[in-house]
PDB file of N, CA, C and O in Angstrom:
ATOM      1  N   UNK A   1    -103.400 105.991  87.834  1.00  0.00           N
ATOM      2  CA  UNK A   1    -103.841 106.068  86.454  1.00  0.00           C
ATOM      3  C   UNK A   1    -104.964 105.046  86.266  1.00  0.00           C
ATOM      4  O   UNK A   1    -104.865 104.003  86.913  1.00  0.00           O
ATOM      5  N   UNK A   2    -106.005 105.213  85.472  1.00  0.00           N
ATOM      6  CA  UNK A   2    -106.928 104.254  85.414  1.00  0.00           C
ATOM      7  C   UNK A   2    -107.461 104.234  84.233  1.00  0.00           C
ATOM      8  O   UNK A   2    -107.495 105.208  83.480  1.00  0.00           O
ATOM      9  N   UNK A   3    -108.008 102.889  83.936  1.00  0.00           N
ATOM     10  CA  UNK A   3    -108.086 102.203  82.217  1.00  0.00           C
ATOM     11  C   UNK A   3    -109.568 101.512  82.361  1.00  0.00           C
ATOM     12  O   UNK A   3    -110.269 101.164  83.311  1.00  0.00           O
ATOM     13  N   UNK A   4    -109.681 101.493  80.958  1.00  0.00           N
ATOM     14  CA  UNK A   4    -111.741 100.497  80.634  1.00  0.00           C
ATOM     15  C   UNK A   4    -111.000  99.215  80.478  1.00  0.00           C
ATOM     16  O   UNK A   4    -109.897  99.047  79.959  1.00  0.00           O
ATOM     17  N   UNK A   5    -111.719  98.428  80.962  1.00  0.00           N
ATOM     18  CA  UNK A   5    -111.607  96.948  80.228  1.00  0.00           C
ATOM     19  C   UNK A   5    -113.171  96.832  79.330  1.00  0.00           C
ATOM     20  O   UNK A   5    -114.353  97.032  79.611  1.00  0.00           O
ATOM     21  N   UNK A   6    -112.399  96.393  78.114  1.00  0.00           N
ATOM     22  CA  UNK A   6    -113.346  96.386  76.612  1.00  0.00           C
ATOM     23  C   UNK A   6    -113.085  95.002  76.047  1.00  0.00           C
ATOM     24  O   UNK A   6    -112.153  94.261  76.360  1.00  0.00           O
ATOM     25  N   UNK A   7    -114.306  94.704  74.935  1.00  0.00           N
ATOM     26  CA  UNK A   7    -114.654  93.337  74.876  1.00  0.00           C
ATOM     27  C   UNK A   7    -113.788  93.636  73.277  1.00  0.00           C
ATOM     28  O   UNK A   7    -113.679  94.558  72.468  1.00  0.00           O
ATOM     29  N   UNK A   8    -113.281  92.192  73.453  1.00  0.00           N
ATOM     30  CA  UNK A   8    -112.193  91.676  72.358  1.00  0.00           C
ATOM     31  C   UNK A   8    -112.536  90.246  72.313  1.00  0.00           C
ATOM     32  O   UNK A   8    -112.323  89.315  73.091  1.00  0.00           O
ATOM     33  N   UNK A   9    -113.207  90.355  71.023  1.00  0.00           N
ATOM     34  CA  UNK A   9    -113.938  88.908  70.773  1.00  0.00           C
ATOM     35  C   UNK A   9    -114.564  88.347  71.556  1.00  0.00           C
ATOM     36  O   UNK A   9    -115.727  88.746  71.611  1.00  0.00           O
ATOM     37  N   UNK A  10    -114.169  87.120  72.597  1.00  0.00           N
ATOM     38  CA  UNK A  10    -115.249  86.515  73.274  1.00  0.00           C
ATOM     39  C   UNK A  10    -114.077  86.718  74.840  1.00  0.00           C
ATOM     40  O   UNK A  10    -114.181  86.055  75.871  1.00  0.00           O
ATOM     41  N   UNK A  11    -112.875  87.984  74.526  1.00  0.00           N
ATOM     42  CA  UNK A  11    -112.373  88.132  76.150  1.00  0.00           C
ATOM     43  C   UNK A  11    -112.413  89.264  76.364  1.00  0.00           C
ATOM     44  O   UNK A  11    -113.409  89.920  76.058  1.00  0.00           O
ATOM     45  N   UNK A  12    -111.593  89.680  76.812  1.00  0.00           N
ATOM     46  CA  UNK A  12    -111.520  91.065  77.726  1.00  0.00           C
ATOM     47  C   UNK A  12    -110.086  91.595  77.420  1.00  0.00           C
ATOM     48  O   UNK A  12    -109.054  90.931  77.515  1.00  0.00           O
ATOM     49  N   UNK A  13    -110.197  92.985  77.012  1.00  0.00           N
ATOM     50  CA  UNK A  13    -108.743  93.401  77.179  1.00  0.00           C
ATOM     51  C   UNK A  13    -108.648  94.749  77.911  1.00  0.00           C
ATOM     52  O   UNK A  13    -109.596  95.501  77.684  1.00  0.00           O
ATOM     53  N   UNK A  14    -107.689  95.215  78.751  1.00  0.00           N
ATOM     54  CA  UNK A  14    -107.025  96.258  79.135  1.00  0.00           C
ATOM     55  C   UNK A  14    -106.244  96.960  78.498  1.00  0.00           C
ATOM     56  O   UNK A  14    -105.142  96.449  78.300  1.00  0.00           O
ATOM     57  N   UNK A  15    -106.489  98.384  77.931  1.00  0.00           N
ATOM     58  CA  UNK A  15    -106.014  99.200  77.153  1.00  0.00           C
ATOM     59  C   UNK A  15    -104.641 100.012  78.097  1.00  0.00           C
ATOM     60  O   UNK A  15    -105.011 100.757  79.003  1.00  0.00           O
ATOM     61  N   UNK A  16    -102.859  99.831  77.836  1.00  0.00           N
ATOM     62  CA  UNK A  16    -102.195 100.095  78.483  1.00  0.00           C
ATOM     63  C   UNK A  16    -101.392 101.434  77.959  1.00  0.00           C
ATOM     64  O   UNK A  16    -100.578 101.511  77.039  1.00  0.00           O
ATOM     65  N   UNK A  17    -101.871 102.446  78.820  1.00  0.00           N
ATOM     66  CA  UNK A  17    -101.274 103.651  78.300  1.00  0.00           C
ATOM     67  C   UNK A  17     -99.780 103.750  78.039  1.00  0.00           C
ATOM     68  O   UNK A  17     -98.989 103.394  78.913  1.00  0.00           O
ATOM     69  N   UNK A  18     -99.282 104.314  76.632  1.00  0.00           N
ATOM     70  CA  UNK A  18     -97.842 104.630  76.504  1.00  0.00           C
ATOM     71  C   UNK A  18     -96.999 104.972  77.539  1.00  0.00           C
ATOM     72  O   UNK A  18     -95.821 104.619  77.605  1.00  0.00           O
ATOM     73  N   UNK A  19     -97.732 105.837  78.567  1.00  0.00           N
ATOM     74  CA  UNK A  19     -96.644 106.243  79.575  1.00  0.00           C
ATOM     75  C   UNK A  19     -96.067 105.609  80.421  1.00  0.00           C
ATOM     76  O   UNK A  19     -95.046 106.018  80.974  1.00  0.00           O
ATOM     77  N   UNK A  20     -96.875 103.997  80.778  1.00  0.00           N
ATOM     78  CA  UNK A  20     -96.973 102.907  81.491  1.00  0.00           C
ATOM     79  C   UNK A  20     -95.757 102.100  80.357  1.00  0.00           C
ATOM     80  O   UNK A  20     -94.768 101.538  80.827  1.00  0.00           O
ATOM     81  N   UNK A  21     -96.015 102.155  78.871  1.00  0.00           N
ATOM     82  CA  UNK A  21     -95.639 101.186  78.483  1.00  0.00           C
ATOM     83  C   UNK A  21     -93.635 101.552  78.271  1.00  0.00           C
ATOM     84  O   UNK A  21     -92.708 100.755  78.411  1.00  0.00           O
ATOM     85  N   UNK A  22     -93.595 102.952  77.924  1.00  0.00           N
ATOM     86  CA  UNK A  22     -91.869 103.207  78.345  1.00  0.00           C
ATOM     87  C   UNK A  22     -91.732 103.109  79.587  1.00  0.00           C
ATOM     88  O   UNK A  22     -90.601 102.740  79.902  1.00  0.00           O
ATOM     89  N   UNK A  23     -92.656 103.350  80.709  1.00  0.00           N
ATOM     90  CA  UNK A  23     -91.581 103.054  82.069  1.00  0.00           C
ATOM     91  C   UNK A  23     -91.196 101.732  82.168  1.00  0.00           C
ATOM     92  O   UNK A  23     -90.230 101.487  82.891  1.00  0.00           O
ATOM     93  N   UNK A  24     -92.001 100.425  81.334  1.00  0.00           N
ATOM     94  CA  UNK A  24     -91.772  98.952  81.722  1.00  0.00           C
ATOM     95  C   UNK A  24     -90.314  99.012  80.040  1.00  0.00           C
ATOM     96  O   UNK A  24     -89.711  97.959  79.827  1.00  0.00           O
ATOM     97  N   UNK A  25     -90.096  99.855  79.416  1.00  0.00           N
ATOM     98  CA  UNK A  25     -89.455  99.840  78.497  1.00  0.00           C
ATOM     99  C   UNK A  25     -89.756  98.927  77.337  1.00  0.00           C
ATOM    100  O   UNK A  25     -89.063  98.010  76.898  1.00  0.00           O
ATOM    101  N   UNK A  26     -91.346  99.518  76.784  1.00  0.00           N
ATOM    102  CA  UNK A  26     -91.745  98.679  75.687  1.00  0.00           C
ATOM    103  C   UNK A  26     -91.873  99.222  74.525  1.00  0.00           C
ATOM    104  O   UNK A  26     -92.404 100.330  74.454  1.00  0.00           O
ATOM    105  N   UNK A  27     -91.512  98.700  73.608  1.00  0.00           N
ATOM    106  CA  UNK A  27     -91.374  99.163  72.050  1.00  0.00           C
ATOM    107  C   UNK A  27     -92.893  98.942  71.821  1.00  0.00           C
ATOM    108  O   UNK A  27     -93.444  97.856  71.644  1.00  0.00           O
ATOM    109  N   UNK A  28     -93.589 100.420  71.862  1.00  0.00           N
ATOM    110  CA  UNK A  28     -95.244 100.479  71.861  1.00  0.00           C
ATOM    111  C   UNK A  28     -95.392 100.306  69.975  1.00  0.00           C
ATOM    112  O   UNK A  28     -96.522 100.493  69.523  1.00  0.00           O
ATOM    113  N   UNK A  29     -94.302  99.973  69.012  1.00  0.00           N
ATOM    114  CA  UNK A  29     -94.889  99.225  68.014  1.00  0.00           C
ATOM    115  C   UNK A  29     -94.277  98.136  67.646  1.00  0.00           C
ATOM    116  O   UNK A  29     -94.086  97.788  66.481  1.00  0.00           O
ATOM    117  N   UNK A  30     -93.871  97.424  68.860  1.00  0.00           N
ATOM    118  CA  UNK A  30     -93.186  95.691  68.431  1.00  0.00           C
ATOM    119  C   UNK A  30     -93.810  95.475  69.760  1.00  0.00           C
ATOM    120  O   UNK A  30     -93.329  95.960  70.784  1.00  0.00           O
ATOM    121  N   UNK A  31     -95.286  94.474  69.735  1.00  0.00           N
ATOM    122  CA  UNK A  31     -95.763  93.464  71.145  1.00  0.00           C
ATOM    123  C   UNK A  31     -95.625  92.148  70.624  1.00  0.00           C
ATOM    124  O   UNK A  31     -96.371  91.269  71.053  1.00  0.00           O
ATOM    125  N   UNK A  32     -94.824  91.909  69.809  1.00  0.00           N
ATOM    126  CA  UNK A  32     -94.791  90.261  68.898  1.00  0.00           C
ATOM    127  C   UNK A  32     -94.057  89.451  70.038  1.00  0.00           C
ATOM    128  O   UNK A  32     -94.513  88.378  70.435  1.00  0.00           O
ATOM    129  N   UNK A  33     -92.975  89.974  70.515  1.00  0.00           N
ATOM    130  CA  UNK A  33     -91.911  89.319  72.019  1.00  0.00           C
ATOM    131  C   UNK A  33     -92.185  89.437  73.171  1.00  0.00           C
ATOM    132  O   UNK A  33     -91.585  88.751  73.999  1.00  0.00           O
ATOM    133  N   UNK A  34     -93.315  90.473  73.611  1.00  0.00           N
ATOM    134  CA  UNK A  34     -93.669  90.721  74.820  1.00  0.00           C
ATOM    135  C   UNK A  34     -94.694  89.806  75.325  1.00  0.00           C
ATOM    136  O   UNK A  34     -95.665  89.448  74.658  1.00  0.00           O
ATOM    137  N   UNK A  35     -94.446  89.443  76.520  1.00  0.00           N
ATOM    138  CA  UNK A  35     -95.431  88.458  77.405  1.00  0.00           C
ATOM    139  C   UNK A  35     -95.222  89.014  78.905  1.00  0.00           C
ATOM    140  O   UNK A  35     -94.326  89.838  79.089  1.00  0.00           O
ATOM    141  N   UNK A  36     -96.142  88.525  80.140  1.00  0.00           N
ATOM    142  CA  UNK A  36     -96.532  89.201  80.710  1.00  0.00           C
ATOM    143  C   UNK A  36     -97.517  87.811  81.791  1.00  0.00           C
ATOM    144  O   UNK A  36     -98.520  87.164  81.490  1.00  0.00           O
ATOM    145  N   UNK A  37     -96.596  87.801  83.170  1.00  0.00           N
ATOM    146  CA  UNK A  37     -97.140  86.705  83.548  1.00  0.00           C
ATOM    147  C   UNK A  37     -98.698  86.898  84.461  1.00  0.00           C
ATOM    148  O   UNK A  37     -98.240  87.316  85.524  1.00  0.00           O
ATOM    149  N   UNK A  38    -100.063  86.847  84.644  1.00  0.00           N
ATOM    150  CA  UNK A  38    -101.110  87.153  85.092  1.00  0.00           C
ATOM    151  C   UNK A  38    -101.457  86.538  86.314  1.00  0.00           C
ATOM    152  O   UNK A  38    -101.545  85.322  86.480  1.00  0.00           O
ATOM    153  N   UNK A  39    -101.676  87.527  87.278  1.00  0.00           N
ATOM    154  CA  UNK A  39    -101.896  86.283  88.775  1.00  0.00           C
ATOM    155  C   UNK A  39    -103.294  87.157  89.152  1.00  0.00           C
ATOM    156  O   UNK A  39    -103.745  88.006  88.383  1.00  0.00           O
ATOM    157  N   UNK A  40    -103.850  86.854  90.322  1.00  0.00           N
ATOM    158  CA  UNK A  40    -105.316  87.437  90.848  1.00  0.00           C
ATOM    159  C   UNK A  40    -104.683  86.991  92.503  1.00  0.00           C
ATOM    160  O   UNK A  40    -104.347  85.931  93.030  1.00  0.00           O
ATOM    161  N   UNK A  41    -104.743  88.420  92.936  1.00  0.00           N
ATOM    162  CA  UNK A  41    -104.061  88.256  94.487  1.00  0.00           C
ATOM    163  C   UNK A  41    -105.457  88.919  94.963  1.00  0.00           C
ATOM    164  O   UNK A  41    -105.841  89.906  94.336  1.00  0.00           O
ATOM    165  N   UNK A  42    -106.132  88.499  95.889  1.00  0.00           N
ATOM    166  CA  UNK A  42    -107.244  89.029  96.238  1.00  0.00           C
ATOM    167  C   UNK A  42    -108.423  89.762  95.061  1.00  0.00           C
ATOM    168  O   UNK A  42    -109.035  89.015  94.297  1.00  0.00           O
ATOM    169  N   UNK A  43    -108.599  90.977  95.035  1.00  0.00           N
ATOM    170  CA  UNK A  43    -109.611  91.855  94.027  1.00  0.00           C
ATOM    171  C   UNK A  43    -108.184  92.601  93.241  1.00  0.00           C
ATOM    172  O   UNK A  43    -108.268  93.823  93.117  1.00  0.00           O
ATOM    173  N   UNK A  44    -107.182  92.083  92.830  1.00  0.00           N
ATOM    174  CA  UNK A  44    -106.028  92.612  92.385  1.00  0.00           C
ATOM    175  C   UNK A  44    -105.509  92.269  91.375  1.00  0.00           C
ATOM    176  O   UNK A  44    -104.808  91.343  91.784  1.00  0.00           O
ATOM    177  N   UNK A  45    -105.264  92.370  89.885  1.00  0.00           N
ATOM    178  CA  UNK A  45    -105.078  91.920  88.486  1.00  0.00           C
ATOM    179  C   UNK A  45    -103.436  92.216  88.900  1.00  0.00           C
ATOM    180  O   UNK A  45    -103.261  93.319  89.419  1.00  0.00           O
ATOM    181  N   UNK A  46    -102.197  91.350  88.731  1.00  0.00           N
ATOM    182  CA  UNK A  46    -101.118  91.686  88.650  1.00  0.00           C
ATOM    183  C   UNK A  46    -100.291  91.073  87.573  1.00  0.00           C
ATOM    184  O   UNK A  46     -99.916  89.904  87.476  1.00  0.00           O
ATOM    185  N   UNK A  47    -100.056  92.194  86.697  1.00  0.00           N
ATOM    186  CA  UNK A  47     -99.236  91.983  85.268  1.00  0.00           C
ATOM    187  C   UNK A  47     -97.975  92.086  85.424  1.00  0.00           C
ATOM    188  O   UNK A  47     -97.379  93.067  85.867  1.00  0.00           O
ATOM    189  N   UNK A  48     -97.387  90.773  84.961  1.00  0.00           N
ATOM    190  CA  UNK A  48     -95.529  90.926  85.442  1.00  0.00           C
ATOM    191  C   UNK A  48     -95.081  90.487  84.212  1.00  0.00           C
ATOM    192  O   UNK A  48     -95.300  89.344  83.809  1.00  0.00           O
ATOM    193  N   UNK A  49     -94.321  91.521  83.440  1.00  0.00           N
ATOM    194  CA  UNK A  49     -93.489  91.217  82.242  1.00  0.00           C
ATOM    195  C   UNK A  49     -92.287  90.004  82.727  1.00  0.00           C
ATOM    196  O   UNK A  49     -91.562  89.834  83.708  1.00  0.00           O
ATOM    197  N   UNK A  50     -92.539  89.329  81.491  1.00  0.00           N
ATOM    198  CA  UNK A  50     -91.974  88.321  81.270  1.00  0.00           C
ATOM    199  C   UNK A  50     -90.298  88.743  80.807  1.00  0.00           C
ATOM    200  O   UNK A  50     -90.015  89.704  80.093  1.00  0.00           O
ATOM    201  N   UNK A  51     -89.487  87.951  81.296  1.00  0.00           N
ATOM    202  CA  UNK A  51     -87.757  87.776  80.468  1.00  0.00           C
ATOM    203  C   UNK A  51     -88.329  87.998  79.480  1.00  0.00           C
ATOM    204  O   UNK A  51     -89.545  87.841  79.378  1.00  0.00           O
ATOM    205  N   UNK A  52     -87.631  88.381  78.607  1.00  0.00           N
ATOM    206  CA  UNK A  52     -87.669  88.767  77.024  1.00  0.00           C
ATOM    207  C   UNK A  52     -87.419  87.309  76.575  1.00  0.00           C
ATOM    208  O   UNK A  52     -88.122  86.610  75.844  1.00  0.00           O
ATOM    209  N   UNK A  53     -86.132  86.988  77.248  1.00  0.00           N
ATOM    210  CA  UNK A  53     -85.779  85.166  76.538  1.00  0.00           C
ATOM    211  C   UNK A  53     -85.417  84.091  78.065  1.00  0.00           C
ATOM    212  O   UNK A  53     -85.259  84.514  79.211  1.00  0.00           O
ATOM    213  N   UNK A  54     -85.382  83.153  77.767  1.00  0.00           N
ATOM    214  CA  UNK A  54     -85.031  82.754  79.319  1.00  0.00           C
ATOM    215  C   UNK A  54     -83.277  82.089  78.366  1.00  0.00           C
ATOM    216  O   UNK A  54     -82.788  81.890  77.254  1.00  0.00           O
ATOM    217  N   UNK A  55     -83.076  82.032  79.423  1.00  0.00           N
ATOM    218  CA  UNK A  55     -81.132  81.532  79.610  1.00  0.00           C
ATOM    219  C   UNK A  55     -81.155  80.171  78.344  1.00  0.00           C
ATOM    220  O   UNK A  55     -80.274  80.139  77.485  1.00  0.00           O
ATOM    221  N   UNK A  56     -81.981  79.386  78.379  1.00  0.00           N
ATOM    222  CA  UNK A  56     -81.883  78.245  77.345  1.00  0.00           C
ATOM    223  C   UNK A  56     -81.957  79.170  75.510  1.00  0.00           C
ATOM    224  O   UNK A  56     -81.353  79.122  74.439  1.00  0.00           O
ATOM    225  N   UNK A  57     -82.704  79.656  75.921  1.00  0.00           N
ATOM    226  CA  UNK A  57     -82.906  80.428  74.581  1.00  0.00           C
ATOM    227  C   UNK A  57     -81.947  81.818  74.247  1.00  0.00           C
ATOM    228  O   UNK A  57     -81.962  82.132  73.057  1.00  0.00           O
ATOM    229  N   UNK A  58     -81.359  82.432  74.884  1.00  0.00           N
ATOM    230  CA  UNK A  58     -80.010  82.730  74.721  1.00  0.00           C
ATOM    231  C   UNK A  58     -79.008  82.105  74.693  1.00  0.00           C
ATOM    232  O   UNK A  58     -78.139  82.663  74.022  1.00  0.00           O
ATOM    233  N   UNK A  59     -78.485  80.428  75.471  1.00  0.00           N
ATOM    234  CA  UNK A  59     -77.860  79.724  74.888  1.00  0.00           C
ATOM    235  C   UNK A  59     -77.822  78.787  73.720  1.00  0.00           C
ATOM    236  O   UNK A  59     -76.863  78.172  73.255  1.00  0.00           O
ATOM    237  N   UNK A  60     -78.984  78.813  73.377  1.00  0.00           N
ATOM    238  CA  UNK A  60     -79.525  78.247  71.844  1.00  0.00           C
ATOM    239  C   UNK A  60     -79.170  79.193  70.744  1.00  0.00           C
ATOM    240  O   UNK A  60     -78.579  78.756  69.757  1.00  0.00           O
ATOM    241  N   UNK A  61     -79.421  80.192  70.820  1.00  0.00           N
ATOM    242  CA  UNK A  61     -79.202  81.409  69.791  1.00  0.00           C
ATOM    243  C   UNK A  61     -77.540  81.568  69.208  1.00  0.00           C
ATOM    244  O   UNK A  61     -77.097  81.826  68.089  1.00  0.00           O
ATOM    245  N   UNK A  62     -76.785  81.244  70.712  1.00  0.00           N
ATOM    246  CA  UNK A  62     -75.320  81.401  70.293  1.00  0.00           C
ATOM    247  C   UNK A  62     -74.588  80.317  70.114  1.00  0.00           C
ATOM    248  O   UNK A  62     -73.370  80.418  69.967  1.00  0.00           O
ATOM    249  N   UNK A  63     -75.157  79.243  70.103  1.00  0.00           N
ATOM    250  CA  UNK A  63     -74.755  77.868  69.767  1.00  0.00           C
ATOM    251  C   UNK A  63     -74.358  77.569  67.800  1.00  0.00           C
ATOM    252  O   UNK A  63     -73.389  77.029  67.266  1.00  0.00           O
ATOM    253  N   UNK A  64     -75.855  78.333  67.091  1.00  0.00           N
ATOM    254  CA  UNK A  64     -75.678  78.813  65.660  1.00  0.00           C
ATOM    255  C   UNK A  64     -75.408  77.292  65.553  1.00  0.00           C
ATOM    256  O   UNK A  64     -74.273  76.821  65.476  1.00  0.00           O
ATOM    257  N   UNK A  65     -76.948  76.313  65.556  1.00  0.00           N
ATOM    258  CA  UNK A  65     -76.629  74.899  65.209  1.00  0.00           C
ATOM    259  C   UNK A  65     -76.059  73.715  65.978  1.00  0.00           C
ATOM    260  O   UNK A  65     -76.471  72.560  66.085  1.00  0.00           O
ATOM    261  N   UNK A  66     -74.669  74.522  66.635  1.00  0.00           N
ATOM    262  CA  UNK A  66     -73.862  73.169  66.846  1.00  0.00           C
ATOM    263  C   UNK A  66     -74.103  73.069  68.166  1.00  0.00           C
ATOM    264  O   UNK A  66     -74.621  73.946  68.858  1.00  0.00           O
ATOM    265  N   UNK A  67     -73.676  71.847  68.580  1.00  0.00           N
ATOM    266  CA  UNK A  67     -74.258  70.712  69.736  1.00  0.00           C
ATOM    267  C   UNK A  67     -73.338  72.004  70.943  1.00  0.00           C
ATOM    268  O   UNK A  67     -72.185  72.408  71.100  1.00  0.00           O
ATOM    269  N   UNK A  68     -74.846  72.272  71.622  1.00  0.00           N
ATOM    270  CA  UNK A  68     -74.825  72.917  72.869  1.00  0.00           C
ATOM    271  C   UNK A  68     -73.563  72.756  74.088  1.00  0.00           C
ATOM    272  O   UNK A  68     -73.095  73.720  74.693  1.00  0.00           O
ATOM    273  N   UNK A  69     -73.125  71.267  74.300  1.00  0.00           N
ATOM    274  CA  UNK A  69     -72.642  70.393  74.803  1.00  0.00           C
ATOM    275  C   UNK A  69     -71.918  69.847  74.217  1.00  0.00           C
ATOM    276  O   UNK A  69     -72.251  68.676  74.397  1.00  0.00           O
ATOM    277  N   UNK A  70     -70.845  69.855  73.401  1.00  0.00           N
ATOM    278  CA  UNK A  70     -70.256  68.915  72.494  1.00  0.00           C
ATOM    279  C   UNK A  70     -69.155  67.714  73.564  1.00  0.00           C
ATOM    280  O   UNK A  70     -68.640  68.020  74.639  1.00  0.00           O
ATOM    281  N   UNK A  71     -69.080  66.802  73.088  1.00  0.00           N
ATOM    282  CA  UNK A  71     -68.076  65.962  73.504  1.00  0.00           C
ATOM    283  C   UNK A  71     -66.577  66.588  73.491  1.00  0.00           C
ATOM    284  O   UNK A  71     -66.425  67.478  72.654  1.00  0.00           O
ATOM    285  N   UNK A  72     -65.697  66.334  74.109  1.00  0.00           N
ATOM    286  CA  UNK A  72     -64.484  66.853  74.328  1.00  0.00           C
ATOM    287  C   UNK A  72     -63.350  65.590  74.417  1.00  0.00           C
ATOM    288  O   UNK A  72     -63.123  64.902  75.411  1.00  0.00           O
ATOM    289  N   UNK A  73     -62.639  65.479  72.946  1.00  0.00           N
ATOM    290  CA  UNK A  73     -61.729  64.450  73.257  1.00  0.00           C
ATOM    291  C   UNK A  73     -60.736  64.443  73.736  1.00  0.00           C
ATOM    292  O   UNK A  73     -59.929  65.273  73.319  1.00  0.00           O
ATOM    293  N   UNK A  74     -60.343  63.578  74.755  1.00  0.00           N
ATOM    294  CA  UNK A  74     -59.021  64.139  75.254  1.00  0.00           C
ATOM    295  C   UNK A  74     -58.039  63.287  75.813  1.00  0.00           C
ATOM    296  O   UNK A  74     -58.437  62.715  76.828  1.00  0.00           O
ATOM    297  N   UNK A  75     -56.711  62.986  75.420  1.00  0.00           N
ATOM    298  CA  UNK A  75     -55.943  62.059  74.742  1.00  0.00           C
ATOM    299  C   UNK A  75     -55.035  61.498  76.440  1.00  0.00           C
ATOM    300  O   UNK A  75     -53.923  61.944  76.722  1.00  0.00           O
ATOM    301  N   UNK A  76     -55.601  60.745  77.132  1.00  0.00           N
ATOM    302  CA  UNK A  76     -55.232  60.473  78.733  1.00  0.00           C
ATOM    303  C   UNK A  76     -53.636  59.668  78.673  1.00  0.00           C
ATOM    304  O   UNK A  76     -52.869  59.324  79.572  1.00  0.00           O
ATOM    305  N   UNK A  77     -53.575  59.579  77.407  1.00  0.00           N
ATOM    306  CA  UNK A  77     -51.889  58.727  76.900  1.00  0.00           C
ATOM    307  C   UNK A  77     -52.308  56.971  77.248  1.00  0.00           C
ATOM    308  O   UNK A  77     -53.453  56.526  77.158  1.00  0.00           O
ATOM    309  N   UNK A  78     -51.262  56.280  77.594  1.00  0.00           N
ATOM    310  CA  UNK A  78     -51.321  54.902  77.499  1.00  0.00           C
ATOM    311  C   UNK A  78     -51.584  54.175  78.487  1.00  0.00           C
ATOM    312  O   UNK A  78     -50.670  54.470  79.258  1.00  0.00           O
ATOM    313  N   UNK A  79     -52.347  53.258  79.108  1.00  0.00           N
ATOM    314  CA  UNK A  79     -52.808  52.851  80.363  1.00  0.00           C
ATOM    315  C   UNK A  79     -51.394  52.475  81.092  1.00  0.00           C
ATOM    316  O   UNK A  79     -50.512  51.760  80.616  1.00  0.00           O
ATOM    317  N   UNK A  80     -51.392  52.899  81.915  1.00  0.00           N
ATOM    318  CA  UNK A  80     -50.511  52.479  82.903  1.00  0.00           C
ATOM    319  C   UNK A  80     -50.487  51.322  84.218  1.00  0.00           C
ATOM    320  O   UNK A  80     -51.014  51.555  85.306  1.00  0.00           O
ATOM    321  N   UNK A  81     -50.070  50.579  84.020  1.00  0.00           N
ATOM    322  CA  UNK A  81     -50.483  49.083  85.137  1.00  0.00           C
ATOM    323  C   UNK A  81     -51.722  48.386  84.434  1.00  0.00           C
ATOM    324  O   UNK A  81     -51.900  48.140  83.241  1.00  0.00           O
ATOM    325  N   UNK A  82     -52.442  48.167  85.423  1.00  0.00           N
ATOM    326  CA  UNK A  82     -53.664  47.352  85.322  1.00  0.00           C
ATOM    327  C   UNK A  82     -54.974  48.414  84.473  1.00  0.00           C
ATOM    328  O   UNK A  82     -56.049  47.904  84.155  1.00  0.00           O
ATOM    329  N   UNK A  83     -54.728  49.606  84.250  1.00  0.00           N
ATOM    330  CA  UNK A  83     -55.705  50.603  83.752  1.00  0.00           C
ATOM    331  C   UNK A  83     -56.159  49.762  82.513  1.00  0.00           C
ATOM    332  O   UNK A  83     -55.129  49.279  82.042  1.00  0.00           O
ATOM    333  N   UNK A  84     -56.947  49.478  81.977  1.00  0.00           N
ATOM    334  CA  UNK A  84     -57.878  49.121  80.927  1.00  0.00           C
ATOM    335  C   UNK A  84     -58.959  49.533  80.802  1.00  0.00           C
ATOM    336  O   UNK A  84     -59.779  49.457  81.716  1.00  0.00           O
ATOM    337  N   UNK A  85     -59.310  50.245  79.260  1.00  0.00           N
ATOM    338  CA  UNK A  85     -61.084  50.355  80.051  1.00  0.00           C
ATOM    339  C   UNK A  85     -61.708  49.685  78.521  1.00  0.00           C
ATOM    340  O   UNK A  85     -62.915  49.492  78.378  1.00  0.00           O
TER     341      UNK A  85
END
C-alpha cells in the first residue's frame, strides 16, 4: 500500500489509510491516546504503536488517590528476651 508525505506546518506528515488503521485496532475518530514509537533503520521509516498505558499508569488509575504502597501495621506481640527495638 503506498501514501504522500504532505507538508503540515513547518513538518511532514504521513496520511494513514483506515484499512491500516483497524488492522493496528485504532479508533480512526479518537488519536488523543494514540502514540507511536519512530526509528530510521537504514532508508526505512518504522512506526511502532505505543502501550496504550504503561503498568505505572494502570496502577495509578486503580489506586483512586490512596498511597500506592501503603504501610502495613502489624502487631509482632511483646519483645521476648533481649528483643528491643
Amino acid at each position: 500500500m503506498n501514501t504522500n508525505l504532505c507538508k503540515w506546518g513547518n513538518s511532514a506528515a504521513i496520511r494513514i489509510p483506515k484499512a491500516i488503521l483497524e488492522e493496528l485496532s485504532i479508533d480512526s475518530n479518537n488519536f488523543e491516546s494514540i502514540s507511536f514509537n519512530m526509528n530510521v533503520e537504514g532508508s526505512k521509516l518504522i512506526l511502532k504503536k505505543k502501550q496504550e498505558k504503561t503498568k505505572f499508569e494502570l496502577l495509578a488509575e486503580k489506586s483512586q488517590g490512596e498511597k500506592i504502597n501503603p504501610k502495613i501495621h502489624v502487631d509482632w506481640g511483646k519483645p521476648i528476651g533481649k528483643e528491643e527495638w
